[in-house]
TORLORO-209751 format. One record per residue (C-alpha): x, y, z; chain. Coordinates in pm, 1 decimal, padded with zeros to 6 digits. Layout:
BEGIN
+----------+----------+----------+-----+
|        u |        v |        w | mol |
+----------+----------+----------+-----+
|        X |        Y |        Z |   A |
...
+----------+----------+----------+-----+
This chain:
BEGIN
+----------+----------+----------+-----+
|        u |        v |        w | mol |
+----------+----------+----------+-----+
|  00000.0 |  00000.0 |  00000.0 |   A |
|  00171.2 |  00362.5 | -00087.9 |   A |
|  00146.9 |  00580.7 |  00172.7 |   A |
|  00301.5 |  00913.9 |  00056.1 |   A |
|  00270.1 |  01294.4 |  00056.0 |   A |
|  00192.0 |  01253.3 | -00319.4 |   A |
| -00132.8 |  01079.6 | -00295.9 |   A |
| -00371.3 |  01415.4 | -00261.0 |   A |
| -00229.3 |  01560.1 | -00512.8 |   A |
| -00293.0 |  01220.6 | -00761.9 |   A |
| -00626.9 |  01203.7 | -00627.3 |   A |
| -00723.7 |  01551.7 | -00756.2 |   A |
| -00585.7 |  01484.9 | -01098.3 |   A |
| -00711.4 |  01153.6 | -01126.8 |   A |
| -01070.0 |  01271.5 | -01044.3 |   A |
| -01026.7 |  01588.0 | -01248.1 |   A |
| -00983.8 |  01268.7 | -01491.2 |   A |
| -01297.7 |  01130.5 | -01493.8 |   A |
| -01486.6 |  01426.9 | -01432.6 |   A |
| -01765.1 |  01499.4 | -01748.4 |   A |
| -01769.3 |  01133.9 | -01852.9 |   A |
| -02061.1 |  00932.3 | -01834.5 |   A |
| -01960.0 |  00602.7 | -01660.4 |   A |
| -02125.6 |  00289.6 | -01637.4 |   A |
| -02133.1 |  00113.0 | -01289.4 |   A |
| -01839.6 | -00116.6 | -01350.2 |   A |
| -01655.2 |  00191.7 | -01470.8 |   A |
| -01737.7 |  00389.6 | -01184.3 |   A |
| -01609.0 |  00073.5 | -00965.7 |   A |
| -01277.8 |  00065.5 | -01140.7 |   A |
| -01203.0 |  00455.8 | -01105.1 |   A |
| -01287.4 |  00432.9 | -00791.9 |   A |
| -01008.1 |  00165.9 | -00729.1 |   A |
| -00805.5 |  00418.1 | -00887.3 |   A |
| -00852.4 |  00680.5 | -00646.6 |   A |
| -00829.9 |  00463.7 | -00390.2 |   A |
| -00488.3 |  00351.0 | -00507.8 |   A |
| -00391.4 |  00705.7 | -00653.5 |   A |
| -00024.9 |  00678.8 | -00611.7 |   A |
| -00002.6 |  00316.4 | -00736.0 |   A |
| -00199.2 |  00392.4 | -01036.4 |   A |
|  00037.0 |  00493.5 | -01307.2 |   A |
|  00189.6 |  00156.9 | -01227.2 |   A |
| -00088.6 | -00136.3 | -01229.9 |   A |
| -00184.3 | -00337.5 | -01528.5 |   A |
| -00483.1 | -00393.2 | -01648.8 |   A |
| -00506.3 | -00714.4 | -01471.3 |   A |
| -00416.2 | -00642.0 | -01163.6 |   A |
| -00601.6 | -00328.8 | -01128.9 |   A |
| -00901.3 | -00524.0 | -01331.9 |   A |
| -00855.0 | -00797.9 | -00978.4 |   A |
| -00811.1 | -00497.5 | -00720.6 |   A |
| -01171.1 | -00350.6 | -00850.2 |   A |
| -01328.3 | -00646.5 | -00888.9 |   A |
| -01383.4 | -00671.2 | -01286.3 |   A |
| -01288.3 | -00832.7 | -01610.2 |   A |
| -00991.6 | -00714.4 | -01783.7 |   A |
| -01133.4 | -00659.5 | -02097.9 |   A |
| -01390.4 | -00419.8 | -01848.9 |   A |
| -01092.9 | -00171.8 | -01787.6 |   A |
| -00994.8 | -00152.1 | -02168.4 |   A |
| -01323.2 | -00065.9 | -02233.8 |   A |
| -01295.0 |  00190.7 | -01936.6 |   A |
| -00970.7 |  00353.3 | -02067.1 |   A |
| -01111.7 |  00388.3 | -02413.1 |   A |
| -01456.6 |  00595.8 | -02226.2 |   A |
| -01189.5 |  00796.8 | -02128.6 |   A |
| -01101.7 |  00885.7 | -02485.5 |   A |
| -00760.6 |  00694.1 | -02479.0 |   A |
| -00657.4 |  00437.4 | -02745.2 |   A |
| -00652.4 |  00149.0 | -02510.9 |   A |
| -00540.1 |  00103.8 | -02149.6 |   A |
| -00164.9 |  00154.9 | -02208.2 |   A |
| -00264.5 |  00480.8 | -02335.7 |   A |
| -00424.9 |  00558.1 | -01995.3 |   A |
| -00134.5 |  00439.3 | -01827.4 |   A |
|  00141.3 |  00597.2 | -02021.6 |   A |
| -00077.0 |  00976.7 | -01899.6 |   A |
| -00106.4 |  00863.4 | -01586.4 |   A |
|  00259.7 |  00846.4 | -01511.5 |   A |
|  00320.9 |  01225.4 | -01724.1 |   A |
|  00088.0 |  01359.0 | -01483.3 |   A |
|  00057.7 |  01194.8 | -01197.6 |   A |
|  00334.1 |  01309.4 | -00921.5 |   A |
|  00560.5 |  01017.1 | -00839.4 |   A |
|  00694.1 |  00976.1 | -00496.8 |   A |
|  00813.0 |  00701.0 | -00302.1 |   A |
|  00552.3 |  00419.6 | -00359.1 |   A |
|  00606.4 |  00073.7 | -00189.6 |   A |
|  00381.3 | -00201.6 | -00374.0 |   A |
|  00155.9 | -00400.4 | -00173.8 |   A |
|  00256.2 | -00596.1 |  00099.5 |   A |
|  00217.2 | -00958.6 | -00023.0 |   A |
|  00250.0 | -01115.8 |  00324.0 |   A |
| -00126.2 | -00979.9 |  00401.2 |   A |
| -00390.5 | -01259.9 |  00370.3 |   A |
| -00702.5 | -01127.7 |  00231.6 |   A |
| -00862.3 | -01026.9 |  00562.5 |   A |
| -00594.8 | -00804.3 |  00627.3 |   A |
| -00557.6 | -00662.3 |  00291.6 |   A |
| -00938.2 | -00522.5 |  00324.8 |   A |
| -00835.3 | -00360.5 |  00683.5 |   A |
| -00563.3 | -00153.2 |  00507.1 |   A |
| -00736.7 | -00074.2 |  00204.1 |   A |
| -00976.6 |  00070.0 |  00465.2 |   A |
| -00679.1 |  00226.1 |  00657.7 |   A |
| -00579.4 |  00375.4 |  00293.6 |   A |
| -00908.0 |  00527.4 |  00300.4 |   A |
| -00927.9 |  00704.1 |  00626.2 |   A |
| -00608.1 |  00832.7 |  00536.9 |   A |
| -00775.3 |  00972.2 |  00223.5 |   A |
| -01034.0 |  01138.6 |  00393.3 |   A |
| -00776.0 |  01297.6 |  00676.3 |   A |
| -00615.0 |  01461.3 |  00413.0 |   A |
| -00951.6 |  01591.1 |  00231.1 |   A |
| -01027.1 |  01741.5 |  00565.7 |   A |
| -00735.7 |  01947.6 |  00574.2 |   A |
| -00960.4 |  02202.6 |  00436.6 |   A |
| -01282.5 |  02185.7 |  00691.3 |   A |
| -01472.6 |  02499.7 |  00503.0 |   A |
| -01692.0 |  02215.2 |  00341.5 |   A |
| -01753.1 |  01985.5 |  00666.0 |   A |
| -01810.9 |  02357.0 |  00805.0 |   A |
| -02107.6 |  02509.1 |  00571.4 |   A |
| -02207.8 |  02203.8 |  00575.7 |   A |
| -02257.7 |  02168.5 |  00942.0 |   A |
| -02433.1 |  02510.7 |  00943.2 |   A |
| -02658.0 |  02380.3 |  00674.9 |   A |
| -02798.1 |  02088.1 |  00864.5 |   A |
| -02804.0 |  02292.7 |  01195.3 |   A |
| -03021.3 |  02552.2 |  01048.3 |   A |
| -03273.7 |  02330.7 |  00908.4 |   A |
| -03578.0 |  02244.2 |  01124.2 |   A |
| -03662.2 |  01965.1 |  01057.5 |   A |
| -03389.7 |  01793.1 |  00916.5 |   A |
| -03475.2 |  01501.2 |  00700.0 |   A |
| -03188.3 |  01255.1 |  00685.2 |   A |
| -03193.0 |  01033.6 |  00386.0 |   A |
| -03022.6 |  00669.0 |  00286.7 |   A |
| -03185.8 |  00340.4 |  00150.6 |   A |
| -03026.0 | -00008.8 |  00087.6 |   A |
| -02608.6 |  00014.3 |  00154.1 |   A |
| -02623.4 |  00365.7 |  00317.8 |   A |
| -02967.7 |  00270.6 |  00523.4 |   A |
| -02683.3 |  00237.0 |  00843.3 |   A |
| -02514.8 |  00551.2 |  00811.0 |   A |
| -02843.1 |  00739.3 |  00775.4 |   A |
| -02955.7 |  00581.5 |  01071.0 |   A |
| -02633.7 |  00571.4 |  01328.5 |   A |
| -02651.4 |  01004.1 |  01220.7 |   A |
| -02987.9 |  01042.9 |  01303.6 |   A |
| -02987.5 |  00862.4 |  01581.1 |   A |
| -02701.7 |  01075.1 |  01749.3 |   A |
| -02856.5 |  01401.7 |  01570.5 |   A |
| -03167.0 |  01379.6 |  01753.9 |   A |
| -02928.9 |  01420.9 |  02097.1 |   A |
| -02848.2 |  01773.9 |  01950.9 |   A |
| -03071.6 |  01861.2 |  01686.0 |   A |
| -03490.6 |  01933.1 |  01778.0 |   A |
| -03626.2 |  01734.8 |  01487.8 |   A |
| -03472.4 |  01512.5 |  01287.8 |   A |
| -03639.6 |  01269.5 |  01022.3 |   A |
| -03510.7 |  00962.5 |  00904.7 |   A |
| -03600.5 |  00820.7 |  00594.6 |   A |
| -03465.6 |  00513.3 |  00528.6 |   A |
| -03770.5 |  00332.6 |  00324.3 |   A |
| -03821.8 |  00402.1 | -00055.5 |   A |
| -04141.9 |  00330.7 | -00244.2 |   A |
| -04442.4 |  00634.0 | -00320.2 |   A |
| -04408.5 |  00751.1 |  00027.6 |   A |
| -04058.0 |  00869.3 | -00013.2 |   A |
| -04190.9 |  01180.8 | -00168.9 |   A |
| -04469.7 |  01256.4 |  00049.4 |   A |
| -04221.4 |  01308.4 |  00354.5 |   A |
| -04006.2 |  01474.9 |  00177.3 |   A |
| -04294.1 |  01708.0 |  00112.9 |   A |
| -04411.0 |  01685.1 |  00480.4 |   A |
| -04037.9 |  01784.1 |  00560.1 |   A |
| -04040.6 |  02103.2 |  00358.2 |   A |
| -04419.0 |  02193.5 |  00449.4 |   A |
| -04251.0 |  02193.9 |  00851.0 |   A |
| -03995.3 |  02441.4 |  00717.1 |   A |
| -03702.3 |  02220.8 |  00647.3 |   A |
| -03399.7 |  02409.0 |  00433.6 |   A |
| -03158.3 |  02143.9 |  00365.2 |   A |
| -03101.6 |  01744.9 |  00367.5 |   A |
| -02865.9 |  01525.1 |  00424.1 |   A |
| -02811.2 |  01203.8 |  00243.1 |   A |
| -02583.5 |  00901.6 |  00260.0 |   A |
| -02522.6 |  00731.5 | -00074.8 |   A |
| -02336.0 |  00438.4 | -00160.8 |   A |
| -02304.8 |  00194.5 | -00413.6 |   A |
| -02469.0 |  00022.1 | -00538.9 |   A |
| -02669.8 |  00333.8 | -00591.0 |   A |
| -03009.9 |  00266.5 | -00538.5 |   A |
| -03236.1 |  00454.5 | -00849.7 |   A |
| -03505.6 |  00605.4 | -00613.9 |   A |
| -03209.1 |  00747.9 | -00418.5 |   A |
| -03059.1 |  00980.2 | -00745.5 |   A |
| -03483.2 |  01075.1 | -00784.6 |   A |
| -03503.7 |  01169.7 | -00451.9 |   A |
| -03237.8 |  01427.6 | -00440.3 |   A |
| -03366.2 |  01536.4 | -00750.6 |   A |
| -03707.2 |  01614.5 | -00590.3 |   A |
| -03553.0 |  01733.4 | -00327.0 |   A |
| -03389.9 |  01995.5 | -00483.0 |   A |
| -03663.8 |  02073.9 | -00684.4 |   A |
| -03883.1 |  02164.2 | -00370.5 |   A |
| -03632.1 |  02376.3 | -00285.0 |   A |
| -03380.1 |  02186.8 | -00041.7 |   A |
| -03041.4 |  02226.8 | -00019.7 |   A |
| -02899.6 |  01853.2 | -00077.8 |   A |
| -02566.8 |  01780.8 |  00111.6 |   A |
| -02440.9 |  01451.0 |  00010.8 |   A |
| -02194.4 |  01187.8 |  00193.0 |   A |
| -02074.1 |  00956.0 | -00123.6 |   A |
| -01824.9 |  00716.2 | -00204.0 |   A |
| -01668.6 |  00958.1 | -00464.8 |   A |
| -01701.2 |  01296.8 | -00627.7 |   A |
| -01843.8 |  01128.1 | -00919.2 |   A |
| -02112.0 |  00943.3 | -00760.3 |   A |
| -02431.0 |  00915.7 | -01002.6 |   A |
| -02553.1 |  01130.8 | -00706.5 |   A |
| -02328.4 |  01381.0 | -00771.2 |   A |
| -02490.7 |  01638.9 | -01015.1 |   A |
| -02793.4 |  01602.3 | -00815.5 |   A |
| -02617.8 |  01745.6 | -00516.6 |   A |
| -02575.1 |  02102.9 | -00365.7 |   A |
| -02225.5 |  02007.3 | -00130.2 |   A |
| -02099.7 |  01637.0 | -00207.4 |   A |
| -01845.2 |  01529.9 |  00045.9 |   A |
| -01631.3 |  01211.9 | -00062.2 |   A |
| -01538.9 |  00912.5 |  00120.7 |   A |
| -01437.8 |  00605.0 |  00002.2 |   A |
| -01571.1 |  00263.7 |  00044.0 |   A |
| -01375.6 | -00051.4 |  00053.3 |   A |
| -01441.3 | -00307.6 | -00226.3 |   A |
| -01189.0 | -00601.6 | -00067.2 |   A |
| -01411.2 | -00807.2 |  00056.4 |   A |
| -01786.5 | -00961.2 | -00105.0 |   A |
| -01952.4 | -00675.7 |  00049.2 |   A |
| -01836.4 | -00304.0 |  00024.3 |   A |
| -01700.4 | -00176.0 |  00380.3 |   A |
| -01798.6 |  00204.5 |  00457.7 |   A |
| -01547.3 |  00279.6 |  00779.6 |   A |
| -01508.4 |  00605.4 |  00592.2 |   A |
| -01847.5 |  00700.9 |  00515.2 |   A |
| -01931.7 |  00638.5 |  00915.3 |   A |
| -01636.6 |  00906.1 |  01024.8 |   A |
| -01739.2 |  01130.0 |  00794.8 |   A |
| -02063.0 |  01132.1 |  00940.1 |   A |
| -01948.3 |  01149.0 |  01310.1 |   A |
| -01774.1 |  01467.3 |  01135.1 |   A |
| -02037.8 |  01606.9 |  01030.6 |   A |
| -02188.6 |  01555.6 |  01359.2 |   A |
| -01949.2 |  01693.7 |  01507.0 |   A |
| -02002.5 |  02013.5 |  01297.1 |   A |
| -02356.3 |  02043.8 |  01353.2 |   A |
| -02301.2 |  02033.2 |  01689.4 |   A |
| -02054.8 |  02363.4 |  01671.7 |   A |
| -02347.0 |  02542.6 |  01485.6 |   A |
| -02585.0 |  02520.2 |  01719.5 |   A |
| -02538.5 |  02655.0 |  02080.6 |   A |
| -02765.2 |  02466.2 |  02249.4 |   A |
| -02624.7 |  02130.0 |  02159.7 |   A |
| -02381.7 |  02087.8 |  02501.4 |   A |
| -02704.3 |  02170.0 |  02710.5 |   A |
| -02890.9 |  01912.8 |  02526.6 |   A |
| -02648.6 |  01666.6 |  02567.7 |   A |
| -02670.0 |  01752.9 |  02955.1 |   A |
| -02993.7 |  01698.7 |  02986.6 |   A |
| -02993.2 |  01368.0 |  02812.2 |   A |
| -02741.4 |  01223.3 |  03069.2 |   A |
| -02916.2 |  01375.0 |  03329.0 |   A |
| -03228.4 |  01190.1 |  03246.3 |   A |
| -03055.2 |  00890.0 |  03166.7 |   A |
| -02888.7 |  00857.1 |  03508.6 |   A |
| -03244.1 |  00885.5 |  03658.7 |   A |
| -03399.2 |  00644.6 |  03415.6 |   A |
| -03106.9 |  00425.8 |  03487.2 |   A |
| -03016.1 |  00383.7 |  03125.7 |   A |
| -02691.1 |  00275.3 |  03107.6 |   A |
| -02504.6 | -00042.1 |  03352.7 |   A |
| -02198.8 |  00200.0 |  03360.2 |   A |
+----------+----------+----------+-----+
């Protein structure tokens, strides 16, 4: 795994990359990958990045020619003119699959320490949700338990908070009912696979006039041109099922954020121990 001042800097470019093409899912999995593995990149085939994302090779030809190159040694060959290169290690062999998911994960918490470097988007964006009453909270399918673990802290802080974690014809009625109670903004979780209804309902959304700040697995995220604020973290694709560690701390983030825009949040949370020590809540 490369672990290297270098890596920001080939995330941006590679993303700046695939920005204004329209990607299929398996292409958005193997850029993805990419990003992931920014600084190792210029250096993978097309079989072993076609095994790190989980595809067929001939699925990442067909990915470098959507990218308008000849073929993937095309895409490589630009990838190392303009990609930085600093010093990369390749990946640690002596990992057994387990642990190979754990630092891919690792990788990715990295990646999203070094995104927050700049906090002025965690920051409007905690303002956003603060000032918002009610705040709907959205996220079906894969994202259905970040949704929930942030609402369920929110509503420690926040007066009124509305999950909705169920699709189907009533996703747009309390959307409505959410904006009818005055709500300004919402806040969704999205992660692949990216459910359908979940891209309509941030189009609605916006369309009734909410301001849609979105926790995705990437800046190109079908989700993405349907959002107001889109704040990245990636998901880990080692293992059968996608891992979100990422996604979940960016969350307790924006939590955290929320929390510093509204000055009644400490006292809230004072009162909820309080009433929890009478209720006897908690064995500790």
């Amino acid at each position: 795994m490369s672990d290297n001042g270098g890596e920001p800097e080939a995330t941006a470019r590679l993303q700046k990359l695939f920005e204004g093409h329209r990607l299929t899912p398996t292409q958005r999995r193997i850029a993805h990958c990419m990003v992931r593995r920014a600084a190792d990149a210029p250096f993978l085939s097309s079989v072993e990045l076609a095994e790190l994302a989980g595809v067929s090779q001939p699925s990442v030809t067909r990915f470098a020619v959507a990218l308008g190159f000849d073929g993937y040694p095309a895409l490589r060959r630009h990838l190392r003119d303009v990609i930085p290169v600093a010093a990369a290690t390749p990946g640690d062999s002596s990992y057994n699959e387990y642990q190979q998911a754990v630092q891919a994960e690792i990788d990715n918490l990295r990646h999203l320490s070094s995104l927050l470097a700049d906090p002025e988007p965690v920051t409007r964006a905690g303002r956003l949700l603060a000032a918002s009453r009610p705040l709907p909270v959205l996220g079906l399918r894969a994202a259905t338990a970040q949704a929930a673990g942030f609402a369920y802290f929110a509503r420690k802080v926040h007066p009124d908070v509305r999950l909705l974690d169920e699709g189907g014809t009533l996703l747009a009625d309390r959307i409505d009912g959410a904006v009818r109670a005055g709500a300004s903004a919402l806040l969704c979780f999205a992660l692949p696979r990216h459910p359908r209804e979940v891209v309509e309902a941030l189009e609605y959304a916006r369309g009734e006039g909410l301001t849609v700040v979105t926790v995705a697995d990437s800046t190109f995220a079908p989700v993405a041109r349907h959002s107001d604020l889109l704040l990245p973290a990636a998901v880990g694709t080692g293992l059968a099922f996608d891992t979100a560690c990422a996604p979940m701390l960016l969350g307790r983030v924006l939590l955290e954020s929320m929390c510093d825009a509204l000055p009644d949040a400490q006292a809230r949370l004072e009162e909820f121990d309080a009433r929890a020590a009478v209720r006897g809540l908690f064995v500790e």
